[in-house]
Residue frames relative to the residue before (quaternion, step in Angstrom):
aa qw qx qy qz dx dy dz
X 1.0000 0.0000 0.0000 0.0000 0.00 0.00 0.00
X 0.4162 -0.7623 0.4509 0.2060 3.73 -0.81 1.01
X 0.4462 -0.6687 0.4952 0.3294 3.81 -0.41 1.15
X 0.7421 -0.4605 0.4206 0.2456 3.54 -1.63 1.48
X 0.5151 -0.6062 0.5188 0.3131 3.67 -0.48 0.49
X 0.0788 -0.7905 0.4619 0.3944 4.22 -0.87 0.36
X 0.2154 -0.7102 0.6690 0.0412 3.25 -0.54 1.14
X 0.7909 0.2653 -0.1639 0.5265 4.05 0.87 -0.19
X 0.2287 -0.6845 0.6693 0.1769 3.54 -1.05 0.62
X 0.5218 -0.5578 0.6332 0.1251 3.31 -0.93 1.51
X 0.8875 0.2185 -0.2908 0.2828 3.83 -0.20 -0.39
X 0.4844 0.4759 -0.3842 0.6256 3.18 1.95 0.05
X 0.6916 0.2693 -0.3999 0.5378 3.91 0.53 0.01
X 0.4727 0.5220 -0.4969 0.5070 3.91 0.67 0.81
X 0.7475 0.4052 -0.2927 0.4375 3.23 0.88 -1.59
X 0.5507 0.5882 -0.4428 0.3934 4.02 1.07 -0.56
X 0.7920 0.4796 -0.1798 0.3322 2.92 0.84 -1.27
X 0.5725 0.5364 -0.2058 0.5849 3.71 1.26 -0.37
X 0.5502 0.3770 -0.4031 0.6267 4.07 1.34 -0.21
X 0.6222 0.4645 -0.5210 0.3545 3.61 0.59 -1.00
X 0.7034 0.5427 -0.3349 0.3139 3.74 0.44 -0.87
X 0.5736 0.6416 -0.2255 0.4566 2.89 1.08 -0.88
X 0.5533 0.5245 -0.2765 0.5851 3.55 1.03 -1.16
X 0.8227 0.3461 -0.3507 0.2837 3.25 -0.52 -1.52
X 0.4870 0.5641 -0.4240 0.5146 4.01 1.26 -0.78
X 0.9845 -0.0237 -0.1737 -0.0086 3.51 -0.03 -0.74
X 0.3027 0.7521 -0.4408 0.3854 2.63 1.89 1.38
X 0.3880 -0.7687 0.3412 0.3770 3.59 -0.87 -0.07
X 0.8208 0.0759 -0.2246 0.5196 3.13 1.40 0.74
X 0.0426 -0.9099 0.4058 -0.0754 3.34 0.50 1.13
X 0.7137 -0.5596 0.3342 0.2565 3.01 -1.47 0.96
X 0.0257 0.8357 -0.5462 0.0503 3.66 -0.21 1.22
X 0.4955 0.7881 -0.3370 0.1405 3.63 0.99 -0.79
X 0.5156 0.5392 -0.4328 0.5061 3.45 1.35 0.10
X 0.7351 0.4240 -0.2211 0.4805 3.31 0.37 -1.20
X 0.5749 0.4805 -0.4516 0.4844 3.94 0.56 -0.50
X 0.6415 0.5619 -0.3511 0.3866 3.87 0.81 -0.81
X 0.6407 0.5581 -0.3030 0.4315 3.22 1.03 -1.59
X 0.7316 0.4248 -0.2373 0.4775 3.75 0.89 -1.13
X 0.4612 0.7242 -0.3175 0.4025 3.20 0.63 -0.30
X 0.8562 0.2765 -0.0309 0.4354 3.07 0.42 -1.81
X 0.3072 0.6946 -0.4046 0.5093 3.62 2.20 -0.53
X 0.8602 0.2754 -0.1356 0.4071 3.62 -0.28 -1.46
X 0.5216 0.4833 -0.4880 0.5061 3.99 1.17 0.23
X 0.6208 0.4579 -0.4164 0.4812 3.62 0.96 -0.58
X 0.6910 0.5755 -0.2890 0.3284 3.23 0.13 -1.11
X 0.4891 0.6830 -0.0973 0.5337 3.51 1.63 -0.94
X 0.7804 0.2352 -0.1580 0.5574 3.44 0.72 -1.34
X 0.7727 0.4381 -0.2793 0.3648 3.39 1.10 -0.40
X 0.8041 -0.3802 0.3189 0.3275 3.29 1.44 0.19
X 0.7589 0.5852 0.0245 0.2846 2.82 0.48 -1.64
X 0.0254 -0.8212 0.5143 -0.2458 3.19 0.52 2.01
X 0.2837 -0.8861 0.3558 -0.0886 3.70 0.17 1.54
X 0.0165 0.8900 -0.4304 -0.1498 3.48 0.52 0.37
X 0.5667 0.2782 -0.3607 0.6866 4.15 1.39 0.06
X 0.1934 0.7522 -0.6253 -0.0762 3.76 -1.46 0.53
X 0.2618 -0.7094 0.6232 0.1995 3.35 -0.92 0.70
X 0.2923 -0.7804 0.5519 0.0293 3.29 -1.11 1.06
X 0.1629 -0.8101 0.5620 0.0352 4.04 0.56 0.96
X 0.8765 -0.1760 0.1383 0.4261 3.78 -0.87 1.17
X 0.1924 0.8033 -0.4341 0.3595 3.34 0.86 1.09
X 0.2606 0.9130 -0.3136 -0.0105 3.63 1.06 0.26
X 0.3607 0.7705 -0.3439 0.3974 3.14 2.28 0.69
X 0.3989 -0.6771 0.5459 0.2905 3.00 1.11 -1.43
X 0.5752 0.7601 -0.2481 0.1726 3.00 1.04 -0.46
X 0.3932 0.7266 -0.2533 0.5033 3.12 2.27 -1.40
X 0.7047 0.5853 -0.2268 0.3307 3.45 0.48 -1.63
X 0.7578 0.3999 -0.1869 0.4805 3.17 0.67 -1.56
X 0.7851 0.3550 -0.3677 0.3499 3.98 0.96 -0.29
X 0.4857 0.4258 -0.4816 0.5924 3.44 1.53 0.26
X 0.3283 0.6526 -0.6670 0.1460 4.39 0.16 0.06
X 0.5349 0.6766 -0.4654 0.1988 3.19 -1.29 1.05
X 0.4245 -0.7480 0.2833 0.4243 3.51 -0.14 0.20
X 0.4087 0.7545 -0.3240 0.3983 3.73 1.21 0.57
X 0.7310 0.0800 0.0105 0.6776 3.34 1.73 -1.12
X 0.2692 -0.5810 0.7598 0.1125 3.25 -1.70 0.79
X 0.2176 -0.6856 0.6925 -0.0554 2.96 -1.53 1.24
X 0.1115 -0.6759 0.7238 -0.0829 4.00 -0.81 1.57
X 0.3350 -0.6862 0.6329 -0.1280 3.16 -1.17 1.55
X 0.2387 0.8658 -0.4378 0.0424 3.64 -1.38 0.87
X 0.2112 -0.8945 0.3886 -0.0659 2.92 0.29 1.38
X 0.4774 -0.7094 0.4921 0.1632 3.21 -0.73 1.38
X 0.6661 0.4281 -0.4115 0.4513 3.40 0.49 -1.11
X 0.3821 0.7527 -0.3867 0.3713 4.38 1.53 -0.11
X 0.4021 -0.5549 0.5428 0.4855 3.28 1.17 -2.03
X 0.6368 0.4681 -0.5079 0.3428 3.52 0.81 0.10
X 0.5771 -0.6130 0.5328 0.0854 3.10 -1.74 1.30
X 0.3524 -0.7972 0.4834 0.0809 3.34 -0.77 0.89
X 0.7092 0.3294 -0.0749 0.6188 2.85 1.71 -0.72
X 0.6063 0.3817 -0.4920 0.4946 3.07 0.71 0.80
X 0.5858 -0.5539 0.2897 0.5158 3.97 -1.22 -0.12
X 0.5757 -0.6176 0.4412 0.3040 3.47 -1.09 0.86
X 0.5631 -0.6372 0.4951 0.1779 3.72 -0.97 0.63
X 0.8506 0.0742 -0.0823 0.5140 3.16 1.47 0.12
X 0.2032 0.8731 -0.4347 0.0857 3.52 -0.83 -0.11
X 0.4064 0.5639 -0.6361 0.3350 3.68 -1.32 0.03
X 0.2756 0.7462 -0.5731 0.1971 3.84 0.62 0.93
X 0.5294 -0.5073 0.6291 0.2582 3.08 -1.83 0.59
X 0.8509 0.1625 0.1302 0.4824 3.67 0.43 -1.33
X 0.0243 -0.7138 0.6886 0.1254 3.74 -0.32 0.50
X 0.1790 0.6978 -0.6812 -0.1308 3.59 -1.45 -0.32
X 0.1209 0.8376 -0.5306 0.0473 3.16 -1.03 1.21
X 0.3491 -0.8891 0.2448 -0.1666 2.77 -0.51 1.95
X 0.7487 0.2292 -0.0260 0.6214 3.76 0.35 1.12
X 0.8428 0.3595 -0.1173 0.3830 3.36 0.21 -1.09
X 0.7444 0.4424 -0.4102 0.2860 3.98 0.56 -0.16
X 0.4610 0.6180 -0.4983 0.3966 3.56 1.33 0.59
X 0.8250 0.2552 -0.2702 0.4257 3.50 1.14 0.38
X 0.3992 0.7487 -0.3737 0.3747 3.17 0.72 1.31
X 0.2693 -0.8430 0.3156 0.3423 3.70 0.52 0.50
X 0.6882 0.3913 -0.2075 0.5746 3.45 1.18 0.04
X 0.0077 -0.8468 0.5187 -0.1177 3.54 0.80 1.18
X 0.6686 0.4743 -0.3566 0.4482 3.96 0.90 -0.35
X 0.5513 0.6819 -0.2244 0.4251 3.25 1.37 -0.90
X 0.7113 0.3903 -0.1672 0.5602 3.27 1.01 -1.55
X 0.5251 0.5087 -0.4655 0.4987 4.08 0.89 -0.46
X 0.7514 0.4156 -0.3146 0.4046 3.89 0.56 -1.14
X 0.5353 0.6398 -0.3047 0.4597 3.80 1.45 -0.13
X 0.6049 0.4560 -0.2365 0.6085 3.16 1.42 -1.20
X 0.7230 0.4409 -0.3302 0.4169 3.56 0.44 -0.68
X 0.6199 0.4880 -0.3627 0.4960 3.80 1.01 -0.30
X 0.4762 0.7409 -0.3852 0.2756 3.75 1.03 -0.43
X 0.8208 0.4551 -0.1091 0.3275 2.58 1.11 -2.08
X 0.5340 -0.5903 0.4657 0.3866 3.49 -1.19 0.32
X 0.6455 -0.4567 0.4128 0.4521 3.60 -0.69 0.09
X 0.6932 0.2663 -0.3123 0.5924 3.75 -0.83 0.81
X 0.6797 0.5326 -0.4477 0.2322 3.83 0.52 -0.78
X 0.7108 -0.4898 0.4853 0.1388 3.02 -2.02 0.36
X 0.1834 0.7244 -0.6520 -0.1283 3.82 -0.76 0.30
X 0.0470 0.7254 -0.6444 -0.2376 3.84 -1.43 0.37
X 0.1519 0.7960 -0.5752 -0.1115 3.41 -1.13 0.22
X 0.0793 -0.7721 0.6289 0.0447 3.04 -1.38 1.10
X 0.3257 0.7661 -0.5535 0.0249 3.36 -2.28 0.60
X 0.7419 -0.3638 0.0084 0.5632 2.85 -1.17 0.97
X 0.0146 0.8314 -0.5221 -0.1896 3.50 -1.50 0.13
X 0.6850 -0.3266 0.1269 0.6387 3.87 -0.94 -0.21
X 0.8050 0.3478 -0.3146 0.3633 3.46 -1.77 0.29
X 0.4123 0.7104 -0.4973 0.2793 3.46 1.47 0.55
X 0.9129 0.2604 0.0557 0.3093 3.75 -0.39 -0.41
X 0.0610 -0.8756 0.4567 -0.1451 2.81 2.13 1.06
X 0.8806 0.2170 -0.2768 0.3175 3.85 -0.15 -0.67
X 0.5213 0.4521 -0.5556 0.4638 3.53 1.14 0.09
X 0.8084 0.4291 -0.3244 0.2390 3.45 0.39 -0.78
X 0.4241 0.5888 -0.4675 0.5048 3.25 1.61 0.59
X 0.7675 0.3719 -0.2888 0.4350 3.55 1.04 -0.88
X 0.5575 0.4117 -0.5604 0.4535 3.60 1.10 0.57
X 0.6675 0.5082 -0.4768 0.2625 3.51 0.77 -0.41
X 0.6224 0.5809 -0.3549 0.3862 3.42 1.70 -0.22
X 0.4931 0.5552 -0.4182 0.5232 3.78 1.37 -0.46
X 0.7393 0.3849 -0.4306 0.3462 3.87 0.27 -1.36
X 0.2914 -0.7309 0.5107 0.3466 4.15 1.22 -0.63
X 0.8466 -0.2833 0.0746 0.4444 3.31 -0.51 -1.08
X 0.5235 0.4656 -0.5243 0.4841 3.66 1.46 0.62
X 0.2528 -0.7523 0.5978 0.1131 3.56 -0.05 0.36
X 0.0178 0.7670 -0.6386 -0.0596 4.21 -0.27 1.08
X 0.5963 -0.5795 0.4309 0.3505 3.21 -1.68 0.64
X 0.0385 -0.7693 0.6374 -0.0208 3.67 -0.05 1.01
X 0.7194 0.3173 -0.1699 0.5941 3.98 0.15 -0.38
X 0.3009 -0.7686 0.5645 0.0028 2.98 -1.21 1.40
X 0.5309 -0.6152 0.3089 0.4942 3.91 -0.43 1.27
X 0.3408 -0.7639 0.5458 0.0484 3.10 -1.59 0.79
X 0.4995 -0.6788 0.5066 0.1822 4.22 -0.44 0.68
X 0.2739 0.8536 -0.4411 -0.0411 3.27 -0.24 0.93
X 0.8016 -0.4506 -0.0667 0.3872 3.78 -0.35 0.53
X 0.5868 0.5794 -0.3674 0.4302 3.50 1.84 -0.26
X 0.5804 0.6689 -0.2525 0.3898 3.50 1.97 -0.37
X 0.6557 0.4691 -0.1793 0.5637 3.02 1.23 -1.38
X 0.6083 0.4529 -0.4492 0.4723 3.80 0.59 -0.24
X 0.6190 0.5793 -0.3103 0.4300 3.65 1.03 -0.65
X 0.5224 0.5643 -0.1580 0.6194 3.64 1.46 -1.56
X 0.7515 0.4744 -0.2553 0.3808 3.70 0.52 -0.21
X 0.6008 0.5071 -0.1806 0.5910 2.88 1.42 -1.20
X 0.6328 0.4914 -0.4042 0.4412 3.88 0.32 -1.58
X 0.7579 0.4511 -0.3565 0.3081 4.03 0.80 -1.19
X 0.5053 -0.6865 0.3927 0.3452 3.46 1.05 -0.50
X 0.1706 0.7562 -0.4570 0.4361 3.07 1.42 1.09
X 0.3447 -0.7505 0.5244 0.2072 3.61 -0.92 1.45
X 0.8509 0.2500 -0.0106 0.4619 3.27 -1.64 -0.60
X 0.0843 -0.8409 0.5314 -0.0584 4.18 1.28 1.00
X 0.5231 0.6150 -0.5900 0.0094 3.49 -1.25 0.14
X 0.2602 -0.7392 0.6196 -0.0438 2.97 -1.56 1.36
X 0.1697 0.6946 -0.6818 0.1548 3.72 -1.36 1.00
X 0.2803 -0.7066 0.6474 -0.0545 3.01 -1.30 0.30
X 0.4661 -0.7318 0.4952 -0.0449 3.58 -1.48 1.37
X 0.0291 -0.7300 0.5964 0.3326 3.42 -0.88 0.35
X 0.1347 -0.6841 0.7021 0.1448 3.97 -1.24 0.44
X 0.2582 -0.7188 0.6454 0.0086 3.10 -0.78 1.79
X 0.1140 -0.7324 0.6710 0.0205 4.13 -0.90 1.34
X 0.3000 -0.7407 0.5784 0.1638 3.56 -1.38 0.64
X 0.0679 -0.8983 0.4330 -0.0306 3.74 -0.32 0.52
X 0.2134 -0.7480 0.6038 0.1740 4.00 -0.13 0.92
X 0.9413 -0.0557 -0.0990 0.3180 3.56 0.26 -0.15
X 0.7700 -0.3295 0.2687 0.4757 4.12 -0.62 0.18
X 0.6238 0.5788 -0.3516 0.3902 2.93 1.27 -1.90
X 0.5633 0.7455 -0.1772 0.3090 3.13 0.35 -1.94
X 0.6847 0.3654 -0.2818 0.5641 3.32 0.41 -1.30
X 0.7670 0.4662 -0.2058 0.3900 3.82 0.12 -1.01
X 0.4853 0.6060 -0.3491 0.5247 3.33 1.28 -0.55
X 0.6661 0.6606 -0.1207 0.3246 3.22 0.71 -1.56
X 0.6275 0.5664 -0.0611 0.5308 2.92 1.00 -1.78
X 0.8226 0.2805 -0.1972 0.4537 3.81 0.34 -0.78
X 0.6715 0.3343 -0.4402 0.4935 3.35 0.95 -0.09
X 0.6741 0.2844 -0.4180 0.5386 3.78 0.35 0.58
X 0.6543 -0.6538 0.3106 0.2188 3.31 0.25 0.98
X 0.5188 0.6915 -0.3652 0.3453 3.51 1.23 0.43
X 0.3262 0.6501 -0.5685 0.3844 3.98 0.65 0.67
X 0.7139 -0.5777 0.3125 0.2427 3.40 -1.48 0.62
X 0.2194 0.8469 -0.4837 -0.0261 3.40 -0.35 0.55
X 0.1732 -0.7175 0.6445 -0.1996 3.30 0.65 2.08
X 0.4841 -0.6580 0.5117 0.2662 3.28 -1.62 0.80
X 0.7250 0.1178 -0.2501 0.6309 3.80 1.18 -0.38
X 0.1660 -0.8453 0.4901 0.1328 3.61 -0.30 1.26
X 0.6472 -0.5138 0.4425 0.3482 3.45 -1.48 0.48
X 0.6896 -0.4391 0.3912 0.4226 3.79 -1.34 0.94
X 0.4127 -0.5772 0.5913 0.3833 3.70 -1.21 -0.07
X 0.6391 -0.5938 0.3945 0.2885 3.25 -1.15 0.21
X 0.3935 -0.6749 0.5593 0.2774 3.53 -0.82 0.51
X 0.6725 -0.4900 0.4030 0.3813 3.49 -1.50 0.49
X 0.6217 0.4625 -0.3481 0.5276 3.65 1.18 -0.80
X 0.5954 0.4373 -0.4610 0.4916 3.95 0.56 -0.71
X 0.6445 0.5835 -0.3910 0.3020 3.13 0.18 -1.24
X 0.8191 0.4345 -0.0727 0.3673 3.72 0.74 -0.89
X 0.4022 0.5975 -0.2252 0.6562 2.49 2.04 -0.46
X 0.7815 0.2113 -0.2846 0.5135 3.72 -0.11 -1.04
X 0.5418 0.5134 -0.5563 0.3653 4.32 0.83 -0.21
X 0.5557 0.6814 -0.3306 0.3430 3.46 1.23 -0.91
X 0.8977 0.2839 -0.1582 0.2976 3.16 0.64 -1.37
X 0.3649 0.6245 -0.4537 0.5206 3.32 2.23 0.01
X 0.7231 0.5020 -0.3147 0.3550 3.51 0.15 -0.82
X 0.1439 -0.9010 0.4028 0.0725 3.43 0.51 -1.07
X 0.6166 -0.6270 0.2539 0.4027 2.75 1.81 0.70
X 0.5087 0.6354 -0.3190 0.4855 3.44 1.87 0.44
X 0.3065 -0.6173 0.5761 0.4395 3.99 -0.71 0.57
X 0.8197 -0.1269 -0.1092 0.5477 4.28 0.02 0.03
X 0.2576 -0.7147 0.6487 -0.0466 2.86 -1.56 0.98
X 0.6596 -0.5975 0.4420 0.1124 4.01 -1.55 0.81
X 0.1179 0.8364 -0.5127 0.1543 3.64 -0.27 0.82
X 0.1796 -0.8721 0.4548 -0.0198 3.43 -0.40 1.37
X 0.1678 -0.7236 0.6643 0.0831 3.43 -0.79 1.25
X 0.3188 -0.6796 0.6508 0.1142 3.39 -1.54 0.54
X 0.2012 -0.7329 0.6493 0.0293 3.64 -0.45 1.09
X 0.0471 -0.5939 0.7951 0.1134 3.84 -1.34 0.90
X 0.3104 0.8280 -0.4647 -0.0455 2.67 -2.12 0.01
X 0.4057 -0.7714 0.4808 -0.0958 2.53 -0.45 2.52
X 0.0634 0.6529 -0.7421 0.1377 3.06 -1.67 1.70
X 0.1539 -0.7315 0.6362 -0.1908 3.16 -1.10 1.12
X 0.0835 -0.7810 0.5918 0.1813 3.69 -1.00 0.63
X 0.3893 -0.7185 0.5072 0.2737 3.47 -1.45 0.04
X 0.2704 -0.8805 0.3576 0.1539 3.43 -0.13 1.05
């Protein structure tokens, strides 16, 4: 079998992921609003489906949050955290879950089928996987304002993105019953460029291509604040949410 193309650099998605922590400890209010969605929408499924888990594995959860809605003495909750060293794509050190949820973290891995068939070996028979992240059609206006800063060299700033006719496929290829895949739009307001970027690193979502694109120059740099903004005091940004669940029969 031919190794996954690297389209990601494991130590620049370690190093993203290890500022993001870092960030969230030591601001006094940091940017969570991806991840509050992702959980959010975990425990509405789970809810409609029933589906009262008594082993979960929590994938890049760095809220805590998993934890605190399974608290009780009925369920144990096991926790892994890339920015830790655990591989997604490699076989998990453990397993026989009820529930997997992995959150944020498998749109940047270069062996995304691999890591679905990992997640799928975890579970115990009957169990549950969700996973969500970012997906294609996220960030329409920054990435209009980087194509306006790069002019006519356009650099690969944005790393491909998964979008829902794939991940149903990526679902199917793993052998995941009863498949279903959709996806969300989360509309974000924003007064300034900064903001957006601010944003962006403390939730762990900057670029972490194995050959990245030049930094920006002060002139780009103003150039692309110029054209996110639009001459508006706050402007709209759209994240796309996927999210693939699948059971193991």
């Amino acid at each position: 079998m031919n190794a996954p193309p690297t389209i990601f650099s494991p130590a620049r998605r370690l190093a993203i992921r290890r500022r993001m922590r870092a960030l969230q400890a030591a601001r006094p209010d940091p940017a969570r609003y991806i991840m509050h969605d992702m959980i959010e929408d975990v425990f509405e499924r789970l809810q409609f489906l029933r589906h009262e888990p008594r082993r979960v594995l929590a994938i890049g959860d760095w809220s805590g949050e998993i934890a605190q809605g399974f608290a009780g003495p009925d369920c144990s909750v096991t926790h892994a955290h890339p920015e830790d060293g655990f591989a997604e794509d490699a076989p998990f050190p453990f397993g026989g879950f009820d529930f997997i949820a992995s959150l944020g973290t498998l749109d940047t891995i270069n062996d995304l089928p691999g890591a679905l068939i990992h997640s799928r070996n975890a579970l115990a028979p009957g169990g549950l996987m969700i996973a969500s992240f970012l997906a294609a059609g996220s960030l329409p206006r920054l990435r209009a304002a980087m194509l306006a800063a790069d002019g006519e060299r356009p650099a690969a700033r944005f790393h491909p993105m998964v979008d829902v006719r794939a991940g149903g496929q990526l679902l199917q290829r793993c052998g995941f019953a009863q498949p279903v895949v959709d996806s969300r739009g989360l509309e974000v307001r924003y007064s300034s460029f900064a903001r957006l970027l601010g944003d962006l690193r403390e939730q762990g979502l900057t670029c972490s291509l194995a050959s990245p694109a030049p930094r920006l120059t002060p002139a780009m740099r103003s150039v692309a604040e110029a054209h996110f903004m639009g001459g508006e005091a706050r402007v709209s940004e759209q994240f796309e949410i996927l999210t693939l669940s699948g059971w193991k029969l």
